[in-house]
C-alpha positions in Angstrom: 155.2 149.3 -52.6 152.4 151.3 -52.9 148.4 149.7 -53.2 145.8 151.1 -55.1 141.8 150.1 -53.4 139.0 150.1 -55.7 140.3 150.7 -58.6 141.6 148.3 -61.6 144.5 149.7 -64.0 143.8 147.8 -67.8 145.8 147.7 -70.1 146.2 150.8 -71.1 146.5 151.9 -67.6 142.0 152.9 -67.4 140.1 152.3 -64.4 136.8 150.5 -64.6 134.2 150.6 -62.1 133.9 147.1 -60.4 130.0 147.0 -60.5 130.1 146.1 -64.4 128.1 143.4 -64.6 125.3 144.0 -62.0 124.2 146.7 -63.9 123.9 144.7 -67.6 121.6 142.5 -65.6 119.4 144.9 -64.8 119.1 146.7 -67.8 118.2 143.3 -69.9 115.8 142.6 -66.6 114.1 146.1 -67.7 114.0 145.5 -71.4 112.1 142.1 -70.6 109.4 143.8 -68.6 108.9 146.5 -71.1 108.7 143.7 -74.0 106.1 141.5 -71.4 103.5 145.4 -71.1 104.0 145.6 -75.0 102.9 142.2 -75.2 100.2 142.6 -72.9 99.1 146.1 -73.8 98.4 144.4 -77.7 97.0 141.5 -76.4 94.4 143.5 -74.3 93.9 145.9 -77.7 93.4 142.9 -79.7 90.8 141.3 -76.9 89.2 144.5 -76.4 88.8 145.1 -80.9 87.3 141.5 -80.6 84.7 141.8 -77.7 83.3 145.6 -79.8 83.0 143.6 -83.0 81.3 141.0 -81.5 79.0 143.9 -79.5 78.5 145.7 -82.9 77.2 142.5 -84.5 75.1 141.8 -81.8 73.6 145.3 -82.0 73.2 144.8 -85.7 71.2 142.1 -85.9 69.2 143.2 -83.2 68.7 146.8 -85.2 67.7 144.4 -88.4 64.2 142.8 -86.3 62.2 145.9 -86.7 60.3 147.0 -82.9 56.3 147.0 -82.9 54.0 148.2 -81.0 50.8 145.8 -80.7 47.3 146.1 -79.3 43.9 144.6 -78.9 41.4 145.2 -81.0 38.8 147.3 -79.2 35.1 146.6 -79.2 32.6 149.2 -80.9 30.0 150.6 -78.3 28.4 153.4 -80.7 24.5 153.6 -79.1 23.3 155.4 -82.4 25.2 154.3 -85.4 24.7 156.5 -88.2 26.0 157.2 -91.9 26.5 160.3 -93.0 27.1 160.7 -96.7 27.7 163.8 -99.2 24.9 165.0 -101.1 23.5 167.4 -103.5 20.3 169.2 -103.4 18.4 170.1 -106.3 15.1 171.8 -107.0 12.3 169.3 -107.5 11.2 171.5 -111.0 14.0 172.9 -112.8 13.1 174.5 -116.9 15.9 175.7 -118.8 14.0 177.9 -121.1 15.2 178.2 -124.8 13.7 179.9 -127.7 11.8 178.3 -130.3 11.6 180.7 -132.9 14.3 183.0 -134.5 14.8 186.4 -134.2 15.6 189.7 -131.8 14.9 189.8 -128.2 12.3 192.7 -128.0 12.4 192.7 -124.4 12.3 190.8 -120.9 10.3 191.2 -118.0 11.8 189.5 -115.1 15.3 189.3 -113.4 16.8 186.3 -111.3 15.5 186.4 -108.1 11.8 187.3 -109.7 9.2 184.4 -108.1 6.8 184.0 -111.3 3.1 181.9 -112.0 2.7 179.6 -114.5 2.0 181.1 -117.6 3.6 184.5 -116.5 5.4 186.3 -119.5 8.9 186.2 -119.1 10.3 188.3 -122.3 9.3 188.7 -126.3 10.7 187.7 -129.8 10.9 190.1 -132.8 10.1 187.8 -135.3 10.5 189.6 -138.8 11.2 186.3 -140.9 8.4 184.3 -139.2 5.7 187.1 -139.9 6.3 187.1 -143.8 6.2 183.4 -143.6 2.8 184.1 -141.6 2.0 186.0 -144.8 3.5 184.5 -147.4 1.1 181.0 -146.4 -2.2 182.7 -145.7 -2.0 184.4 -149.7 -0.9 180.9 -150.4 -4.3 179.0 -148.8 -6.1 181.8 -150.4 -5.3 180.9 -153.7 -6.1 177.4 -153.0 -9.4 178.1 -151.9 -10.1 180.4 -154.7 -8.8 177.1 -156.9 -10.8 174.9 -154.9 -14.0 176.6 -155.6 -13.6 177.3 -159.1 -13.0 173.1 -159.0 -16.1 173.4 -157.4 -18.1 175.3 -159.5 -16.8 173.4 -162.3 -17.7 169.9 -160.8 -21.3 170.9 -160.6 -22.0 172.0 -164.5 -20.4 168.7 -164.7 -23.1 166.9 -163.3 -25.6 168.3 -164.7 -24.4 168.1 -168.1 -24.2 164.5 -167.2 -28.2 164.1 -166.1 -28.8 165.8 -169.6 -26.2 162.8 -170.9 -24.5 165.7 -172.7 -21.1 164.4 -171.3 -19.8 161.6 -169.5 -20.0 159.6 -166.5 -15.9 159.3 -166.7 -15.5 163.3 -167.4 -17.5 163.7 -164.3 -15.7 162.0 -162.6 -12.1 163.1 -163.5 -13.8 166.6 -162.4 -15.0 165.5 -159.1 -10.9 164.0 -158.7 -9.7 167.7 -159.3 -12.6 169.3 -156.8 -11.0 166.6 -153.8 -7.1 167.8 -155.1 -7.6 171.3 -154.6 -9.4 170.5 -151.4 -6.5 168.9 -150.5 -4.3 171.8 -151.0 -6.7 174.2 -148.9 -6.0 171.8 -146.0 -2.3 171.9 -146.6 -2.4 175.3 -146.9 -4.5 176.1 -143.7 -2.3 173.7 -141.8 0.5 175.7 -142.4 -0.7 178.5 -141.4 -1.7 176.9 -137.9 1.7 175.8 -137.9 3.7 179.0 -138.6 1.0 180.7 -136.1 1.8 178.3 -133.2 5.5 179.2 -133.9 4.2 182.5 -133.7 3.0 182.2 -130.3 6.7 181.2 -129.0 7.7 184.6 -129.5 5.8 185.1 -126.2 8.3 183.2 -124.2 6.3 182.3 -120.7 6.7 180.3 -117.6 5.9 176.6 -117.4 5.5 176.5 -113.9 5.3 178.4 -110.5 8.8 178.9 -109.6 11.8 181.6 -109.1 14.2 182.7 -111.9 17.6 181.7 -111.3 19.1 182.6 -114.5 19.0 185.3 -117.2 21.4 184.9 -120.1 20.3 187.4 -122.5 19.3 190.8 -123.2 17.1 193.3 -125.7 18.3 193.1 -129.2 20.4 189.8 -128.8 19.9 187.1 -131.5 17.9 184.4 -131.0 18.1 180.7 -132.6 16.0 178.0 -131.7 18.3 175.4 -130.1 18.1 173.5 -126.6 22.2 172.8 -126.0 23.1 173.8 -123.2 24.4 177.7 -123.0 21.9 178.4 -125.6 18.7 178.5 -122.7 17.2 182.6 -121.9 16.0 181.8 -118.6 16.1 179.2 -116.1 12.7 178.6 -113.9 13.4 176.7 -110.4 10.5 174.9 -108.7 12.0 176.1 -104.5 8.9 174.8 -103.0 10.3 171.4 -102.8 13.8 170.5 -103.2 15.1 167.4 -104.1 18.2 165.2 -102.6 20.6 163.3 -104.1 23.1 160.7 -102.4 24.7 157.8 -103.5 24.7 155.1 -100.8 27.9 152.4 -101.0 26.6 148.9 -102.7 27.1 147.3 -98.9 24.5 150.2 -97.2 21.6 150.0 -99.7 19.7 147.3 -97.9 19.2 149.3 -94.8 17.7 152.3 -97.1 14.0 152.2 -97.1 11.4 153.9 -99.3 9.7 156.2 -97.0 12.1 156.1 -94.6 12.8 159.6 -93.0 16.4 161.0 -92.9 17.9 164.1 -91.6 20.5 166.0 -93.6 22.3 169.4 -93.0 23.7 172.2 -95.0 27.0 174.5 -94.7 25.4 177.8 -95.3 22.9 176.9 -91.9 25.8 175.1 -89.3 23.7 173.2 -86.3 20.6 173.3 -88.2 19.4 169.8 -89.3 16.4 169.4 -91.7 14.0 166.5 -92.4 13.6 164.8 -96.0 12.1 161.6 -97.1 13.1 159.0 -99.6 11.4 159.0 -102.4 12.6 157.0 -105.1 16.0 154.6 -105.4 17.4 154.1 -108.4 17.4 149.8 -107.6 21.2 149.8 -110.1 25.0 150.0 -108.6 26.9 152.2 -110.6 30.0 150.8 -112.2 31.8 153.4 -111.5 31.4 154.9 -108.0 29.9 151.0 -106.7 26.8 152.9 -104.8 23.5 153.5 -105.7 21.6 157.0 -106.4 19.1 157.5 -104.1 16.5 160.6 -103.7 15.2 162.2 -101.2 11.9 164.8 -101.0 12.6 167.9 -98.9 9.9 170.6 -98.2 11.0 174.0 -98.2 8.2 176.7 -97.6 10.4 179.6 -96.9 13.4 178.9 -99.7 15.6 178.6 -96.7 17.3 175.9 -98.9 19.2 176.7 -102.1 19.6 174.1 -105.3 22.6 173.7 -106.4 24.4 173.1 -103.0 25.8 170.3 -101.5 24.8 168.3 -98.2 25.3 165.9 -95.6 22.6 163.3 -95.1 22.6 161.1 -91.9 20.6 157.6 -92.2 20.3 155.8 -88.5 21.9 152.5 -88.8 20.6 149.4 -86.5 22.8 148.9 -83.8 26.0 147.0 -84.3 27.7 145.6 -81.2 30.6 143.3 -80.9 32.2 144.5 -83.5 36.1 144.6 -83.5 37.6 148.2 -84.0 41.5 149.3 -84.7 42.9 152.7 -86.0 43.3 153.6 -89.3 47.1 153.6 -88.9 46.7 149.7 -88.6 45.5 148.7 -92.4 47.6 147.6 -94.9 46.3 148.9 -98.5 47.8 146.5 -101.2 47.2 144.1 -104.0 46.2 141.4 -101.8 43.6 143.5 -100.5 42.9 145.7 -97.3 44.5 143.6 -94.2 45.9 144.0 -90.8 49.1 142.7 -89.5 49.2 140.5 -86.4 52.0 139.2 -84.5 51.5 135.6 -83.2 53.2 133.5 -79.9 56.5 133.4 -81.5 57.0 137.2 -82.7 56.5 136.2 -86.2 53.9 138.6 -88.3 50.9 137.1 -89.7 49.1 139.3 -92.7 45.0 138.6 -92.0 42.6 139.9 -94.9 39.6 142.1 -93.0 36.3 143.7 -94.6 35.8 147.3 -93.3 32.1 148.1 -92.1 32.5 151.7 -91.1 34.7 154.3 -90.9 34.3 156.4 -88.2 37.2 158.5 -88.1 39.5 157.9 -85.4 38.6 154.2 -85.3 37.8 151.9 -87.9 34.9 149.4 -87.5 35.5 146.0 -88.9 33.0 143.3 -90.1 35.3 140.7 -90.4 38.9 138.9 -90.3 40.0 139.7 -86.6 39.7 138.0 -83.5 39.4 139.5 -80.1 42.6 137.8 -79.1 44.6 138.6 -81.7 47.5 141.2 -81.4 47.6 143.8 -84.2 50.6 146.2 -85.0 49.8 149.5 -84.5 51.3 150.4 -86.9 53.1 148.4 -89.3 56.3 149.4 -91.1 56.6 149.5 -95.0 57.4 146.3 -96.8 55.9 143.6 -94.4 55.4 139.8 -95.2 54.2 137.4 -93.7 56.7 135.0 -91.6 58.5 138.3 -90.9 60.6 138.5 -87.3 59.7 141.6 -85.2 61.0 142.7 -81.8 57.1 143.9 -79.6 57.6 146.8 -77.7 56.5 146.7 -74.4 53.0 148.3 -74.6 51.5 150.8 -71.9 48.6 148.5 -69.1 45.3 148.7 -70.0 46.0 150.0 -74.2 43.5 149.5 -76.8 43.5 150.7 -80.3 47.0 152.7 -79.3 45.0 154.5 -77.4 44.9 154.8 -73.1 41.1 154.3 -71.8 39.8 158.0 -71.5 41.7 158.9 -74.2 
């Protein structure tokens, strides 16, 4: 009888490997780690989604408080304050010179440029109409003279026909009535002949003053009507001599102007050249629509170095101002409410504080009032702030003020 080792016959006479079921075992041992690292794998996706939400909301709500800069106010420390403020010069005499009677320009005698003398003919009228009027009114006063004399002459046989009592006293005297009537009418007559000879005289146009010509708007053989609207004028005559200044000082300024008071300005055409002027007259009314008040100044100029017409800067020396809080422009908030600054108080929070602006001095502004030296000011703020608002401050640079670093 033959034995068979290792091997088991089945039924249908197979062999199956004795080692069956150690090796089930250790594939359902396999499939159960595998389904623990699935497990694990989603549970550390899931934990790992959860802790980036959580990061993201943490980063938004820290991008929603808004990061600010904040400084001290600084201290203003100008040794010579002044304020300098646009001008305009203009010539102390200035005639626009129209025609007064009609008719053709005969011819002119002067150009601009051309220094002239009072009196000093500056062109002539061809006056064709005015001379037959001239005419026309001295035949007219002669034959009221003529009419005046015959009354007269008349008046006279009057009253001696009345010493004779051959007429009268009431005929006389209706005679005499007619003598004063045509006298009358020789003084109306003679005046308008003065009249239409004074006109007469205009055709001599001539200047009113000592001065330069700055304008010539016409030539020989224009038309000429009497007129003074503007356009209409021949010539313009200039006073240069002495020039006056114009400048409209804000409302808050106008107490430190003084009449008197000596100012130095400056012109474009002349850069580091600084002139003297003096004021002259102020006009003591703010105007409603610039809130200043016109103020004149008297400049000498000998040698016409200075032109009318142009514009200038005029420099009045303030009194010293010190103490005064300063920030940049940067940190003013332009609004309904008013000009303000925004501070930031001891818990971050903003607080909106109304200021009144004394000067501007470009890369500073100096303020007269609303700040404190201990308050910290945004830089500058961002749009749409409120009061009660949460911000994140920057760390600022040692030793900032006004965003600026010292020796700046």
């Amino acid at each position: 009888m033959q034995h068979e080792s290792g091997m088991d016959r089945g039924p249908a006479g197979s062999r199956e490997p004795r080692l069956q079921h150690p090796s089930r075992l250790k594939l359902a041992l396999a499939l159960l780690v595998l389904a623990i690292a699935a497990g694990a794998v989603a549970l550390s996706g899931l934990a790992t989604r959860e802790s980036n939400a959580r990061r993201l909301q943490a980063r938004a709500q820290a991008l929603s408080v808004p990061s600010v800069v904040v400084i001290a106010p600084g201290i203003g420390t100008s040794a010579s304050p002044t304020l300098d403020l646009p001008a305009r010069i203009e010539a102390h005499s200035r005639a626009l010179i129209h025609a007064r009677v009609p008719g053709y320009l005969k011819s002119w005698t002067v150009d601009i440029g051309t220094p002239v003398k009072a009196g000093q003919l500056l062109a002539e009228i061809e006056t064709p109409e005015l001379d037959q009027q001239v005419l026309q009114s001295r035949a007219e006063l002669a034959s009221a003279k003529a009419n005046a004399a015959l009354s007269e002459a008349t008046a006279r046989r009057w009253q001696a026909l009345q010493a004779q009592n051959f007429v009268s006293a009431q005929a006389v005297e209706e005679k005499l009535g007619e003598l004063a009537v045509k006298q009358a009418q020789v003084n109306a007559s003679q005046a308008n002949v003065d009249r239409l000879l004074a006109m007469k005289r205009f055709a001599r146009i001539v200047s009113p003053f000592d001065g330069v010509v700055t304008a010539r708007s016409t030539d020989v053989g224009a038309l000429v009507s009497p007129g003074g609207s503007q356009g209409t004028e021949l010539f313009v005559v200039a006073d240069t001599r002495k020039l006056r200044v114009l400048v409209n000082v804000p409302q808050n300024q106008v107490s430190l102007v003084r009449r008197g008071e000596k100012v130095r300005f400056s012109v474009p055409e002349r850069p580091g050249q600084e002139f003297t002027a003096t004021v002259q007259a102020l006009s003591q009314a703010i105007g409603a629509n610039s809130g200043s008040m016109l103020v004149q100044l008297v400049a000498d100029n000998p040698q016409a170095g200075l032109l009318p017409g142009g514009f200038a800067t005029v420099s009045f020396d303030l009194p010293e101002q010190t103490g005064r809080l300063t920030v940049p422009p940067g940190a003013l908030i332009f609004g309904k409410a008013g000009l303000r600054v925004a501070t930031v108080d001891a818990n971050d929070r903003i607080v909106l504080k109304p200021v009144t602006v004394a000067r501007d001095l470009g890369t500073v502004v100096e303020l007269a009032s609303g700040l404190s030296p201990a308050d910290r000011v945004i830089e500058s703020p961002p749009d749409g702030v409120s009061d009660g608002d949460q911000v994140r401050v920057k760390t600022n640079e040692p030793g900032r003020t006004n965003g600026k670093a010292p020796g700046e």
